[in-house]
N, C-alpha and C positions, 0 to 999 in steps of 0.2 A: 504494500500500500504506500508506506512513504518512500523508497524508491518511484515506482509509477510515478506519482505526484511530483516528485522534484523532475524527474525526466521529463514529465508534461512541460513544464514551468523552461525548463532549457529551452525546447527544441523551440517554444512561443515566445523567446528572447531571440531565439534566431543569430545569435553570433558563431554559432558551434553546431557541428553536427553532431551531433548523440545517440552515442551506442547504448546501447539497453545492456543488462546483467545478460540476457539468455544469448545474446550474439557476440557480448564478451568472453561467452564461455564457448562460445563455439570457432572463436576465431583463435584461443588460447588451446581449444582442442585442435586444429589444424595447424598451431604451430610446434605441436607436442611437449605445450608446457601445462601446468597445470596448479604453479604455484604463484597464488595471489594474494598471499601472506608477507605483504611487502612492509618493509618498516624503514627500510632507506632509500633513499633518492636514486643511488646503482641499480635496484632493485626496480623501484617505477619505470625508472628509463627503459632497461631491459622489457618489464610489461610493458612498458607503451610501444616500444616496438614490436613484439608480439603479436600487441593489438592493432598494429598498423593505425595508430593516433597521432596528433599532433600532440595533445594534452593530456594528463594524465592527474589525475584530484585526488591526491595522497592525502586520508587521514590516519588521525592517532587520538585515540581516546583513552583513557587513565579514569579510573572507577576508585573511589577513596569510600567503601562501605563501611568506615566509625563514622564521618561525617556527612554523607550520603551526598557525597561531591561530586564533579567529574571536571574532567581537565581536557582539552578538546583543541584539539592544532590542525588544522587544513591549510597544505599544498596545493596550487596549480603549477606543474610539474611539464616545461617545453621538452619535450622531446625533440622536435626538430634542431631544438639550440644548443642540442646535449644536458639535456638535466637541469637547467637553468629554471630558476623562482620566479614564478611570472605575479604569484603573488601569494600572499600567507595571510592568517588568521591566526591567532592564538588566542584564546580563554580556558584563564585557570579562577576555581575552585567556583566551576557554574553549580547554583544549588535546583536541584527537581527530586520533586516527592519518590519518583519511580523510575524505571528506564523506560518505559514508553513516552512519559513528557518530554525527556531528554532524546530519544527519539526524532519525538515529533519537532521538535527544535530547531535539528540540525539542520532541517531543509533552509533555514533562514542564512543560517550561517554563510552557508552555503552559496546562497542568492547572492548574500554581502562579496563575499570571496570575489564573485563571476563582479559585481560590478566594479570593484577595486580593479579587478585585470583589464575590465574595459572601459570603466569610465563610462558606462550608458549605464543609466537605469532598467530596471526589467517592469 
């Protein structure tokens, strides 16, 4: 669900073209990789070529369950430039009751990230 809904929200920005989860897993099955457990930028780069992308939107989330935190850093990750920061996001110690608020969140995050890289509103 929030997948779908943030991929809606891309493609109707219209700066990027947008691959869905079920065609990123099918373009990483044709390259015979299958690992998308990326936690560094060597790592994106490599998937993003994989996935035959220009772009690649590297997160990291950190879960602090004493304090029911979360810590949340989003990459837009050029592949074409070699791994280069097209732009980043960071927040630490976001507070939500649950992990589906936090969830439901991200997609915002996310929006912000895409207009900091372009400088258009969505």
């Amino acid at each position: 669900m929030f997948i779908t809904e943030l991929e809606n929200k891309l493609v109707s920005y219209n700066q990027f073209e947008v691959i869905g989860y079920q065609q990123a897993i099918e373009r990483l099955k044709e390259a015979n990789s299958d690992d998308v457990d990326c936690i560094t930028t060597k790592c994106a780069l490599d998937l993003g070529i994989d996935l035959q992308v220009d772009i690649v939107l590297q997160p990291t989330v950190n879960y602090y369950p004493n304090s029911n935190k979360y810590y949340l850093a989003l990459q837009m990750i050029s592949i074409v430039d070699g791994g280069k920061i097209r732009a980043s996001i960071t927040e630490k110690n976001i507070l939500f009751p649950d992990f589906l608020d936090f969830l439901s969140a991200i997609n915002s995050y996310i929006l912000n990230l895409v207009i900091e890289d372009t400088g258009k509103d969505i």
